[in-house]
Every structure is written in C-alpha cells, then in structure tokens.
LUMVEX-199548 format. One record per residue (C-alpha): residue number from 0; residue in one letter; x, y, z. Coordinates in Angstrom, 3 decimals, decimal comma. Example, Ala and Ser with C-alpha at 12.3 -4.5 7.8 and 13.67 -1.06 7.14 Angstrom:
<nodes>
node i: 0&aa: A&X: 12,300&Y: -4,500&Z: 7,800
node i: 1&aa: S&X: 13,670&Y: -1,060&Z: 7,140
</nodes>
This chain:
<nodes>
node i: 0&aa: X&X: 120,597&Y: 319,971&Z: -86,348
node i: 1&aa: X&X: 122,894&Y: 316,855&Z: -86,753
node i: 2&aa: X&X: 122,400&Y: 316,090&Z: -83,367
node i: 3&aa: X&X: 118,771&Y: 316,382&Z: -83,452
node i: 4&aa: X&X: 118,691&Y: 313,972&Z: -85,775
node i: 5&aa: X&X: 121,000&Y: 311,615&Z: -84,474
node i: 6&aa: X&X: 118,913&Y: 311,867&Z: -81,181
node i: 7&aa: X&X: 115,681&Y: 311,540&Z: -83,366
node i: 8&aa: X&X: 117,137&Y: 308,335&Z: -85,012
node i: 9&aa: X&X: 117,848&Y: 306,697&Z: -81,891
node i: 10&aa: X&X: 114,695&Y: 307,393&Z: -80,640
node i: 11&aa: X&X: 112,686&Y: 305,760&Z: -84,037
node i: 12&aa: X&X: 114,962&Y: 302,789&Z: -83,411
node i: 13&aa: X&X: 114,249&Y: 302,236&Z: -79,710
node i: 14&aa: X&X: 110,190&Y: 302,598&Z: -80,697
node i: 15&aa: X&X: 111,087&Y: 299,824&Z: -82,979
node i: 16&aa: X&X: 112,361&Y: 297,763&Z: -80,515
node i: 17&aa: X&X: 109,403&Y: 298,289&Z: -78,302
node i: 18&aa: X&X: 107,045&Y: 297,233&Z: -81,236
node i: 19&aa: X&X: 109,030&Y: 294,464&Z: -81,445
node i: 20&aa: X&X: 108,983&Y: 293,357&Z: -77,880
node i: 21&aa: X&X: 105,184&Y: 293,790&Z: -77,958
node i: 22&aa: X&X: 104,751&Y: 291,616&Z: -81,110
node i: 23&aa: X&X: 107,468&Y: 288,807&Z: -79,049
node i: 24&aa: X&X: 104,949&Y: 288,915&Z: -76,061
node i: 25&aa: X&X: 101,962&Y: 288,514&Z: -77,620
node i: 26&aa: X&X: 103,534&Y: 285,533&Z: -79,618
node i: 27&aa: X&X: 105,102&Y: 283,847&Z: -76,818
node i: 28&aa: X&X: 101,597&Y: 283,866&Z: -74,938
node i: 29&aa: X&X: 100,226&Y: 282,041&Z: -77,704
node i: 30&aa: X&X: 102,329&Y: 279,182&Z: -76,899
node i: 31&aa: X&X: 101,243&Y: 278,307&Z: -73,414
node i: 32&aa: X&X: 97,281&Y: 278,721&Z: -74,809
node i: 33&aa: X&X: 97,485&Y: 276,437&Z: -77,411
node i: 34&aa: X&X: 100,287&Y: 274,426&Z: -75,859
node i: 35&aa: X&X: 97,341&Y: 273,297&Z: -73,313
node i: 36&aa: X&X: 95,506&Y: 271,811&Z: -76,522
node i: 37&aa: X&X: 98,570&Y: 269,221&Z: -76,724
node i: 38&aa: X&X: 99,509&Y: 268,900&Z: -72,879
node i: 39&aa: X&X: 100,280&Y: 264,957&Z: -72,788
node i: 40&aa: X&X: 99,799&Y: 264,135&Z: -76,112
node i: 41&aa: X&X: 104,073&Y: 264,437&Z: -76,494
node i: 42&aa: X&X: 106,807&Y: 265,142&Z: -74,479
node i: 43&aa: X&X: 108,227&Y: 268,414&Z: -73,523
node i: 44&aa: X&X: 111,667&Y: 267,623&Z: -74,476
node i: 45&aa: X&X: 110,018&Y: 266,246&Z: -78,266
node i: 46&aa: X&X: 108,298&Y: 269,405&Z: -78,817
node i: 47&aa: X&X: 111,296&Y: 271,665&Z: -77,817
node i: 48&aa: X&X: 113,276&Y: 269,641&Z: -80,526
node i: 49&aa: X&X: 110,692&Y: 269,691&Z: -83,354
node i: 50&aa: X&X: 110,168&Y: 273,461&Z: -82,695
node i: 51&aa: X&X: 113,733&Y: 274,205&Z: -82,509
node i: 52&aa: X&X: 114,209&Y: 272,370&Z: -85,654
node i: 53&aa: X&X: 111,342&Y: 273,912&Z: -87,748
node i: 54&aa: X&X: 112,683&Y: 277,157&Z: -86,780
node i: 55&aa: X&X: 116,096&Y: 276,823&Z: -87,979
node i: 56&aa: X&X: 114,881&Y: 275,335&Z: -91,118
node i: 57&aa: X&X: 112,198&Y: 278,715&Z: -91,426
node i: 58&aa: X&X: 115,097&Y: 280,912&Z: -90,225
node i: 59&aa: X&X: 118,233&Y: 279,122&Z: -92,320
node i: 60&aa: X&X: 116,044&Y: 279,665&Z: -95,746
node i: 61&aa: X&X: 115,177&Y: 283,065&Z: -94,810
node i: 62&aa: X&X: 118,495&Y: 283,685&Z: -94,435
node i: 63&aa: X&X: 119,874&Y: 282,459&Z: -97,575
node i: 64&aa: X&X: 117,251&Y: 284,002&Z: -99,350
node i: 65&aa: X&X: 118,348&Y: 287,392&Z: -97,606
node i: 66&aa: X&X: 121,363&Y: 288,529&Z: -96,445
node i: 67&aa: X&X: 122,971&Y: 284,894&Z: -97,150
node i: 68&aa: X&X: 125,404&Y: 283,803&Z: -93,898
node i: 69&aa: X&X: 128,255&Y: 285,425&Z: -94,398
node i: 70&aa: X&X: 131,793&Y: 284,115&Z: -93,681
node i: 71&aa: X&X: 132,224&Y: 286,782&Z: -90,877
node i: 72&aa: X&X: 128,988&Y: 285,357&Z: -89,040
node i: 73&aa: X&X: 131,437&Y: 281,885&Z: -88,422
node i: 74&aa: X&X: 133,697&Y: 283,708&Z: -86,353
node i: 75&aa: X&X: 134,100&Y: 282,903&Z: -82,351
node i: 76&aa: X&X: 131,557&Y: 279,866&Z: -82,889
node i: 77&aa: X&X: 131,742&Y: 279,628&Z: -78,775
node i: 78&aa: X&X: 129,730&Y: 282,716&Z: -78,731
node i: 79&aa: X&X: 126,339&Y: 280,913&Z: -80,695
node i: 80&aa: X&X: 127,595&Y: 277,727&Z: -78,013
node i: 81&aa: X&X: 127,321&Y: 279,968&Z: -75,087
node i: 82&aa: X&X: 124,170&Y: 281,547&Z: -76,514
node i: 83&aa: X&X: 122,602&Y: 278,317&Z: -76,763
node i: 84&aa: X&X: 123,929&Y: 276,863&Z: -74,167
node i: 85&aa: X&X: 121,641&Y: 279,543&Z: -71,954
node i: 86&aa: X&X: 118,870&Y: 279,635&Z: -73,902
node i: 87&aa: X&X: 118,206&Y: 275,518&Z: -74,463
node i: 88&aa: X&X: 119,334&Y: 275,225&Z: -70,375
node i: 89&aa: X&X: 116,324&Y: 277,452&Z: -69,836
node i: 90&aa: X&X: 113,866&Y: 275,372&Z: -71,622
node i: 91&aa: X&X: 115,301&Y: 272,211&Z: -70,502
node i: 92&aa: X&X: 115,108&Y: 273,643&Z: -66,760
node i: 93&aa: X&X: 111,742&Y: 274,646&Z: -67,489
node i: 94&aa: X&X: 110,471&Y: 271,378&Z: -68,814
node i: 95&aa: X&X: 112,344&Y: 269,860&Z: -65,617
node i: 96&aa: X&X: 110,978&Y: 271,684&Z: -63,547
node i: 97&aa: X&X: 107,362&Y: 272,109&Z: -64,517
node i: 98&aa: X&X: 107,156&Y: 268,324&Z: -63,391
node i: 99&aa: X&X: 106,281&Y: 269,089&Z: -59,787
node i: 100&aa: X&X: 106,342&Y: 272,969&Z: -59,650
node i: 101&aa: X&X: 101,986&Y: 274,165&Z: -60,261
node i: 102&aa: X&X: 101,849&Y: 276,072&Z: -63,354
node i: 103&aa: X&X: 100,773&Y: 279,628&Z: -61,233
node i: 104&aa: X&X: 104,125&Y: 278,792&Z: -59,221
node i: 105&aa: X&X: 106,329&Y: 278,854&Z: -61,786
node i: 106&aa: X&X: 104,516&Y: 282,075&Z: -63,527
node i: 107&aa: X&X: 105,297&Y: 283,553&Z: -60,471
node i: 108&aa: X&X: 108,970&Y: 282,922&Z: -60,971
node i: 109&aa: X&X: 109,259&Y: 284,027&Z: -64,616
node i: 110&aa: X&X: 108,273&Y: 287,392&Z: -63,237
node i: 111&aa: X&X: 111,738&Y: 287,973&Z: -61,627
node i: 112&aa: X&X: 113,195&Y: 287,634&Z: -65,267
node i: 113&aa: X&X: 113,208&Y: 291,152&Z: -66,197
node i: 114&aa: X&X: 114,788&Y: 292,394&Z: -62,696
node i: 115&aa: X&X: 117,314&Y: 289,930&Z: -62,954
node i: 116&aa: X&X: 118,337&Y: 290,684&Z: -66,834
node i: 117&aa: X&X: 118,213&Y: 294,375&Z: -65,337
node i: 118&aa: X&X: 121,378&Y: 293,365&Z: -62,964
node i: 119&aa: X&X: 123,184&Y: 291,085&Z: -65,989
node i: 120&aa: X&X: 122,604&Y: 294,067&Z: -67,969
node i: 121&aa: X&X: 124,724&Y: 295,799&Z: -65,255
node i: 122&aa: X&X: 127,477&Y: 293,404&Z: -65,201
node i: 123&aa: X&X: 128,048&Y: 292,712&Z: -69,024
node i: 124&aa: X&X: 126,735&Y: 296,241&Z: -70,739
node i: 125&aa: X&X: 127,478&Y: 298,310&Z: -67,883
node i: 126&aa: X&X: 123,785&Y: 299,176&Z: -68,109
node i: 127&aa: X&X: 122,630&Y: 301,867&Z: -65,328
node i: 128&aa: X&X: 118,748&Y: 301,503&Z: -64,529
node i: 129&aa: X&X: 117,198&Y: 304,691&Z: -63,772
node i: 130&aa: X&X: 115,018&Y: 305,453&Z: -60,985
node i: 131&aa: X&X: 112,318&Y: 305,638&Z: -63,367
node i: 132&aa: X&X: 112,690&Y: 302,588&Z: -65,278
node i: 133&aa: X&X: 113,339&Y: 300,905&Z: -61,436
node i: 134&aa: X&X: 109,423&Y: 301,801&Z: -60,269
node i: 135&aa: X&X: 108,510&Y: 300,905&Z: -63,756
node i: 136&aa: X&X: 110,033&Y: 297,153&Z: -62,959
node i: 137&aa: X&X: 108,371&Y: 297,018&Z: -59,553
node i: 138&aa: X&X: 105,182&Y: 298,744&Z: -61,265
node i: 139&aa: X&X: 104,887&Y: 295,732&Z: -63,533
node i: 140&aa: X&X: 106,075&Y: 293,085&Z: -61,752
node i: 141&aa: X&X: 103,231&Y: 293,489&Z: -59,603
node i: 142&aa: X&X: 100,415&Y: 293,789&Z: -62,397
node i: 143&aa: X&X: 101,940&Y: 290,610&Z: -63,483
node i: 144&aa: X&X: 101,482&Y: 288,862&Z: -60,066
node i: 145&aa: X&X: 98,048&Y: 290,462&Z: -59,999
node i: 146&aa: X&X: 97,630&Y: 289,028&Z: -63,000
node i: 147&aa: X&X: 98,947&Y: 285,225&Z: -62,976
node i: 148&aa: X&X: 97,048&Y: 284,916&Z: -59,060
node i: 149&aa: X&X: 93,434&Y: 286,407&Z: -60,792
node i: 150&aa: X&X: 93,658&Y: 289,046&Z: -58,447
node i: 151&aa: X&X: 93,097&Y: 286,671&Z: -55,244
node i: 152&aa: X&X: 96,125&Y: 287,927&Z: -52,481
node i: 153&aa: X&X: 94,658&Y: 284,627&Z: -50,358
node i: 154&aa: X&X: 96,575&Y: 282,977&Z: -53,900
node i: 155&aa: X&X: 99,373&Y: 284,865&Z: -53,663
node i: 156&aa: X&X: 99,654&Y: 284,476&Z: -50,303
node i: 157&aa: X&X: 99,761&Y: 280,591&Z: -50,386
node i: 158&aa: X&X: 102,499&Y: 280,144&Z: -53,116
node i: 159&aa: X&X: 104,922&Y: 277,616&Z: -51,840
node i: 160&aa: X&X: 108,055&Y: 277,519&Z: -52,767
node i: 161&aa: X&X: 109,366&Y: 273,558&Z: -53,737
node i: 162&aa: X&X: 112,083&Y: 271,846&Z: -55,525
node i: 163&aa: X&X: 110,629&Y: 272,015&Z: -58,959
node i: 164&aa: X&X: 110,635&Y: 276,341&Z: -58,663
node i: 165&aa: X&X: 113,956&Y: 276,778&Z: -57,719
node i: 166&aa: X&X: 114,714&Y: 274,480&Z: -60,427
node i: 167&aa: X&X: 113,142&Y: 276,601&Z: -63,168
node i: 168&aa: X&X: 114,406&Y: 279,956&Z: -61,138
node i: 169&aa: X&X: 117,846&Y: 278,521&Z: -62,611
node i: 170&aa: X&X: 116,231&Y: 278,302&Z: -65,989
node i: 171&aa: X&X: 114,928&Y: 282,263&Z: -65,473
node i: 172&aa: X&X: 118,522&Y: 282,868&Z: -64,383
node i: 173&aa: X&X: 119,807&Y: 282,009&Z: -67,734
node i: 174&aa: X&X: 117,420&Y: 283,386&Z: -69,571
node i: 175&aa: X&X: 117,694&Y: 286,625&Z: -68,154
node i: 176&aa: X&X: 121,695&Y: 286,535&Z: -68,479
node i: 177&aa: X&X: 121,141&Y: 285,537&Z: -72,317
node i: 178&aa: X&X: 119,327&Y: 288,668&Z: -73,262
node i: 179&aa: X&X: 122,557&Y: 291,032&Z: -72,507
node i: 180&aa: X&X: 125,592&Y: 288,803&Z: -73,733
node i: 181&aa: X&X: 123,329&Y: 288,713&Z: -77,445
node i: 182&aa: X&X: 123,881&Y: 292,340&Z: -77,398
node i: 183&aa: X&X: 127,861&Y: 291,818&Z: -75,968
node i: 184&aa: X&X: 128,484&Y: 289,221&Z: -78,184
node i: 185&aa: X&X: 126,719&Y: 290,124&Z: -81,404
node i: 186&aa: X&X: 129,835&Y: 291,427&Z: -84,193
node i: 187&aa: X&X: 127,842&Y: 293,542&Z: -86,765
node i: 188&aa: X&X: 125,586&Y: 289,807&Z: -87,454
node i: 189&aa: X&X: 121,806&Y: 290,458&Z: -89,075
node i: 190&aa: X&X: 119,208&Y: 289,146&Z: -86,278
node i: 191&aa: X&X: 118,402&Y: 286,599&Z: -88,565
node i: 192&aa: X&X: 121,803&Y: 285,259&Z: -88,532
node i: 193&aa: X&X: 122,551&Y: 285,269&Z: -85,136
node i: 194&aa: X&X: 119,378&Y: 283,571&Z: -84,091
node i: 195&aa: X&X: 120,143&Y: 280,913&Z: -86,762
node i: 196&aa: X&X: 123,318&Y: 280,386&Z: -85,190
node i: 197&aa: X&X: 121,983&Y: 280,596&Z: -81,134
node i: 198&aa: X&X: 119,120&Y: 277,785&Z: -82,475
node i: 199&aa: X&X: 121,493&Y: 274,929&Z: -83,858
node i: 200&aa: X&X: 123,795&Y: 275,511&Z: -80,458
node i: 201&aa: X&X: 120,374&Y: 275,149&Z: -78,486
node i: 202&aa: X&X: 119,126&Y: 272,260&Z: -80,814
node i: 203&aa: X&X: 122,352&Y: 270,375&Z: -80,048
node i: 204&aa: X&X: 121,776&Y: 270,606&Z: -76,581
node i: 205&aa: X&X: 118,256&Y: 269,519&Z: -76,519
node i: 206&aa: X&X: 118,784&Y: 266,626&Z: -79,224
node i: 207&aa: X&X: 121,633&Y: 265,054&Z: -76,708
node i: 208&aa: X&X: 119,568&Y: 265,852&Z: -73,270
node i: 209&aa: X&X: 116,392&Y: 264,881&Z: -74,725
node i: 210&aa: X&X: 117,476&Y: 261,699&Z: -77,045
node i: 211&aa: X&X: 115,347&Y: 259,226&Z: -75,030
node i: 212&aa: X&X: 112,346&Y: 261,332&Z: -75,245
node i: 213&aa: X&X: 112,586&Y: 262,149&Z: -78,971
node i: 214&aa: X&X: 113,324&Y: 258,195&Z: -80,127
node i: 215&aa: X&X: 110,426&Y: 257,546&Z: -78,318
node i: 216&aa: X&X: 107,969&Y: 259,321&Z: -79,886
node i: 217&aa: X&X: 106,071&Y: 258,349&Z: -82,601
node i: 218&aa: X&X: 106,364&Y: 261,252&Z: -84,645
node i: 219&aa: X&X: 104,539&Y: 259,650&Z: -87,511
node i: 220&aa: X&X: 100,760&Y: 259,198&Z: -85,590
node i: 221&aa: X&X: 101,006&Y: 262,660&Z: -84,488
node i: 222&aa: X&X: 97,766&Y: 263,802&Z: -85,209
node i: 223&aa: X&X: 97,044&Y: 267,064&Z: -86,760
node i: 224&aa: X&X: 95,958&Y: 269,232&Z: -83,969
node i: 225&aa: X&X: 99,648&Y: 268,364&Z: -82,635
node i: 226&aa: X&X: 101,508&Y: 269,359&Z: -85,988
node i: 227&aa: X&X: 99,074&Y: 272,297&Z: -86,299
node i: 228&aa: X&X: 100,309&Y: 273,968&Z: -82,787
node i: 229&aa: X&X: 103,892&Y: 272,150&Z: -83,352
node i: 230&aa: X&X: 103,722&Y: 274,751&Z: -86,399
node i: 231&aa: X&X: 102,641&Y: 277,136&Z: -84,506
node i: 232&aa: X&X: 104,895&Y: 276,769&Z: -81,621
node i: 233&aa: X&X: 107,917&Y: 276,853&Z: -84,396
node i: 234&aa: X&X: 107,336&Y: 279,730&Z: -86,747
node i: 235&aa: X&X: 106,025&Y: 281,673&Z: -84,528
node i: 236&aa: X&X: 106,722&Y: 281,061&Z: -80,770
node i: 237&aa: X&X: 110,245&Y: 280,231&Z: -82,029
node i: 238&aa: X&X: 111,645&Y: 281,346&Z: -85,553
node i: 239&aa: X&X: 109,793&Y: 284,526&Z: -85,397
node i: 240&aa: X&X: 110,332&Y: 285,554&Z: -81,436
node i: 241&aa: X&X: 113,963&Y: 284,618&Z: -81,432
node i: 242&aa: X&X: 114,264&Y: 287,228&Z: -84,315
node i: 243&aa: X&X: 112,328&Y: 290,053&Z: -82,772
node i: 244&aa: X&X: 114,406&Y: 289,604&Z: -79,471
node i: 245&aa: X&X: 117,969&Y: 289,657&Z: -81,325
node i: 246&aa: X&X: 116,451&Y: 292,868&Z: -83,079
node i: 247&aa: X&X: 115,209&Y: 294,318&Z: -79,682
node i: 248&aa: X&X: 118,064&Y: 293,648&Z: -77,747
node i: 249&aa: X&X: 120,518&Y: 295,695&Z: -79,987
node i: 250&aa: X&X: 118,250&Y: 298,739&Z: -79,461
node i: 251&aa: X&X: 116,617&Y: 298,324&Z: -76,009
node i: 252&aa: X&X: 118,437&Y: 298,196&Z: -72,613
node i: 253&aa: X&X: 118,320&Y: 294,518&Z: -71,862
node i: 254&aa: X&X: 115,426&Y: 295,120&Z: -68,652
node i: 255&aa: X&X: 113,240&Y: 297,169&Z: -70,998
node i: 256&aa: X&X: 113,460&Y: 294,113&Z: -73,254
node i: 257&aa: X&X: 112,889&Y: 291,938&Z: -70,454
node i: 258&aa: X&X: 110,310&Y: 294,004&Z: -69,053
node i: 259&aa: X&X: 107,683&Y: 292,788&Z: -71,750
node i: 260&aa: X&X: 107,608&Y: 289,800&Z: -69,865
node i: 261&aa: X&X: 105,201&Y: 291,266&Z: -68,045
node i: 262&aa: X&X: 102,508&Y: 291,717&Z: -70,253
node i: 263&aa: X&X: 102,166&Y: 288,114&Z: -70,787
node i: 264&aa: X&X: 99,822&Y: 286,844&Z: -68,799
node i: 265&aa: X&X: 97,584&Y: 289,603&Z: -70,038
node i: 266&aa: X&X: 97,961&Y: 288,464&Z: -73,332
node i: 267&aa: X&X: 97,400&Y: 284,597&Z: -72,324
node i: 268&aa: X&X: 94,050&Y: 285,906&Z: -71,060
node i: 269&aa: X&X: 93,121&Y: 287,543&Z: -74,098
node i: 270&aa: X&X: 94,231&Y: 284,346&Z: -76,383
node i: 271&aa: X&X: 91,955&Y: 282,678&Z: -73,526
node i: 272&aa: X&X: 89,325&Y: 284,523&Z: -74,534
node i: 273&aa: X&X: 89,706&Y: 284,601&Z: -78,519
node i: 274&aa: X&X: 89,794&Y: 280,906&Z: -78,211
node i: 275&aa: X&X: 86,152&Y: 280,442&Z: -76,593
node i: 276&aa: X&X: 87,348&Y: 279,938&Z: -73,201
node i: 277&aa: X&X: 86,027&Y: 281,366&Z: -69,615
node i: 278&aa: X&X: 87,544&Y: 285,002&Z: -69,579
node i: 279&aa: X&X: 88,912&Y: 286,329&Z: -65,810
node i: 280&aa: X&X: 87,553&Y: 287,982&Z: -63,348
node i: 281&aa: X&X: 86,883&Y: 291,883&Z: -63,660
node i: 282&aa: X&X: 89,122&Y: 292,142&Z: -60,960
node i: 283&aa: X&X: 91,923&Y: 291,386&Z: -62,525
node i: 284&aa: X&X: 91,710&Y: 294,453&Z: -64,845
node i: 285&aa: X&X: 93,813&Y: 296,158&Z: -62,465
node i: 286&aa: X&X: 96,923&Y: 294,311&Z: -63,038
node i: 287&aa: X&X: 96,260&Y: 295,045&Z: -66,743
node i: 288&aa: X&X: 96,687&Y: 298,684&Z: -66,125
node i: 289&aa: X&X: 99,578&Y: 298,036&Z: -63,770
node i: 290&aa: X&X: 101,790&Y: 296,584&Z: -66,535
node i: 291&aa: X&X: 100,011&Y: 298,636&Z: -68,856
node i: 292&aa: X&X: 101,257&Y: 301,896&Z: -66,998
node i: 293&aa: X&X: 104,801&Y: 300,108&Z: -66,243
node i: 294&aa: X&X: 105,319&Y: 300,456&Z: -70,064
node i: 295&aa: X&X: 104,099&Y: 303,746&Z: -70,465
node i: 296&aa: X&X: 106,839&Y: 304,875&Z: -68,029
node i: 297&aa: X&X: 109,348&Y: 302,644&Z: -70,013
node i: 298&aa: X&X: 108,256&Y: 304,313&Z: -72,959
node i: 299&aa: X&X: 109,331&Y: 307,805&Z: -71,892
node i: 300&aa: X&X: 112,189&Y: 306,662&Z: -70,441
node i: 301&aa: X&X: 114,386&Y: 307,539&Z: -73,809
node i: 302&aa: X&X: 116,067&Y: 310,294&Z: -73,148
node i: 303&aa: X&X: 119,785&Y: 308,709&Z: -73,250
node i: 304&aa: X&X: 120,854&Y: 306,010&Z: -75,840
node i: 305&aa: X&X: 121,364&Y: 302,577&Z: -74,498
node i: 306&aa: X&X: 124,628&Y: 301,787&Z: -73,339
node i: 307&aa: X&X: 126,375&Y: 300,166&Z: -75,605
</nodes>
C-alpha cells in the first residue's frame, strides 16, 4: 500500500510539472506576439535588462513575503553564477544572433533544444531516454517544423544555414544544458528562491554586455504600449516562467521539460489569432496534432521516477 502511494505521489507531482510546462509555453509564446508590437521601438539588450530587472523585483518581494531567503539559499553562490551565466548567454546569443539570422531560421534552431537538453540530461543526471519518450522527441520536433514553415516543405526545404544561426545554436546549447544543472545544482532551495538567485547572476551579465545599449535609451519617453508589453514580458514571460521551469525541472526529466518547446509555435498562432491577426493555413493543423500526440506519449511515459 505504501508503495502505491509513494508511486501515486510521484505520479501527481510529475502531472504537476507537466501543467506547469504547459502554462511556461503558453507564456513564453506570448512574448514573441506582443514583442512584434515593440520590434524597433528599443533595443534587445534594453528590454532583456528591464525584464530581468522587473522580475527580480516581482520575484525578490514574493519571496520575502513567502518563504523569506534563507541563509542556506547563499551557499555555493557560483552555482546562481553558472546558472546565469547560461541562461543570460542564451539571450544575449539570441539577441546577437537574430541580427542577420530570418526569424523562421532561428525557430528552426530552437527546435533542437529539447533533444539536446535530452543528452545534458544524460551527462549531468544520468538521465536514460526511453524509446518511447525518443519517438515522442522526433514526433514533436517535426510538428514543430511543420509548424514554424506553415506547412510549406518548399520552406523547409530552402532554410539556409548562416552565421547569425549557428550563433544562436550556441545560445540553444546553453539553454538546453541549463535546464539539467538547475535540477544538479538546486540544495533543497524553493523555486522562487533559486530563480531569484539565477536572475541577478543573469542581470549582471546583461547590465555589463549590454551597458551601451541600456545608457542609450531613453527610458523616460517610452511610451505606454512599450511599458505595457515591457510588463508583460517581465511578470510573465520572465518572473513567472523562470518559476514554473525551476518547479518543473525538479519533477520532470529535463527533455520532457524541454519537450514543451514544441508546442510553441502553436501557441504563437493562437495568440496570433486572439490578437486580430491573419490565422494559418488549415494545413498546418497537422503539426498541431503532431506535437499534440508527442505529449500524449510523454504523458504516459511515467512509469519510473525521474532520475534523480
């Protein structure tokens, strides 16, 4: 009976996870539809700082008004340094890279995240994938291509690779390597804690790569659409998905957590749609399903805890 319930327990906490995974991607898709509302108005490297900064100030009240920060959380700083270190290189590698790399290109290369965290996962968790959870990768990285090309192989078929993709692929590599060393180098912390923590690391790092950019802008004729999706972009594209990743990647093997990133470019299409805006073509319904049925098989795939 204990055992049932032990089993029963881990499998409420993994369907946790998952619900928080879906609420991350759904968030994070927000960001590039609204983040076209701004495009030009500021820099990249200005946005990533006010965002970051928001966030910790969201996530550092929430925190003392929780679970405080307590005096264990300062131990091994270097492992919120290395945290950040990751996650800010992959948004400054983005940003770099996005300057000559087509949007659809570097989609495209975002989709090897999840096989890549699957092989980190490996070498830091000594994290097996299983056949099943294998096809379920392949399964939904190919909805996702379906997806981000709008169903058009002649699309697909054209991508070029150029200097500014393999540039971000380094930014993917990072973040992929980032989801398995939180769950390596987490000591007992709250999500809330750690994130706080990985955020002023990554803030660092942006403030000093990004200090030209950030001087530069004139943060006080912003206008309001710009704070309005800055807002956004912070609280909820930041503070709130950095938390539901910590939480998912202490109860989710790190390519089921990574596997999410799959789903979207469904979700951008939906936003697309919510916000008045052309919706895809009927076609392109069948890379729904794909990554729709790549969860599924995710999904049932609980039949051992995660490695620890």
């Amino acid at each position: 009976m204990d055992r049932h319930l032990s089993r029963a327990g881990l499998r409420a906490e993994a369907l946790r996870g998952h619900l928080a995974m879906l609420a991350f991607s759904g968030l994070v898709a927000g960001s590039f539809s609204l983040g076209t509302m701004i495009a030009g108005e500021i820099d990249p490297l200005a946005v990533t700082f006010a965002r970051f900064l928001i966030a910790i100030a969201v996530i550092g009240a929430l925190a003392l008004a929780t679970t405080g920060i307590p005096r264990s959380a300062l131990r091994a700083p270097w492992r919120y340094l290395v945290l950040g270190l990751l996650f800010g290189l992959y948004f400054v590698l983005m940003f770099e890279g996005l300057k000559t790399a087509p949007a659809v290109s570097a989609a495209a290369v975002f989709t090897l995240t999840p096989v890549m965290s699957a092989g980190f996962g490996w070498l830091f968790l000594g994290q097996v994938t299983t056949a099943r959870m294998a096809a379920a990768l392949a399964l939904g990285a190919a909805g996702a291509l379906w997806v981000i090309f709008r169903g058009d192989p002649g699309a697909l078929a054209a991508l070029e690779v150029g200097r500014g993709e393999l540039v971000y692929f380094w930014g993917c590599v990072a973040h992929a390597a980032y989801t398995p060393l939180v769950r390596r180098l987490n000591r007992g912390e709250s999500p809330v804690v750690f994130s706080l923590g990985m955020m002023v690391a990554a803030l660092l790092l942006v403030a000093v790569w990004g200090r030209a950019e950030i001087a530069a802008t004139d943060w006080a004729g912003l206008g309001p659409l710009i704070w309005a999706v800055l807002v956004y972009l912070a609280l909820f594209a930041s503070a709130a998905t950095f938390v539901l990743l910590q939480y998912a990647t202490l109860r989710l093997p790190s390519a089921k957590v990574m596997a999410y990133t799959y789903l979207t470019p469904t979700w951008v299409i939906l936003w697309e749609v919510g916000l008045g805006r052309a919706a895809p073509p009927a076609l392109v319904a069948a890379g729904v399903a794909f990554t729709a049925l790549a969860l599924v098989m995710l999904l049932k795939d609980e039949e051992t805890p995660p490695a620890a």
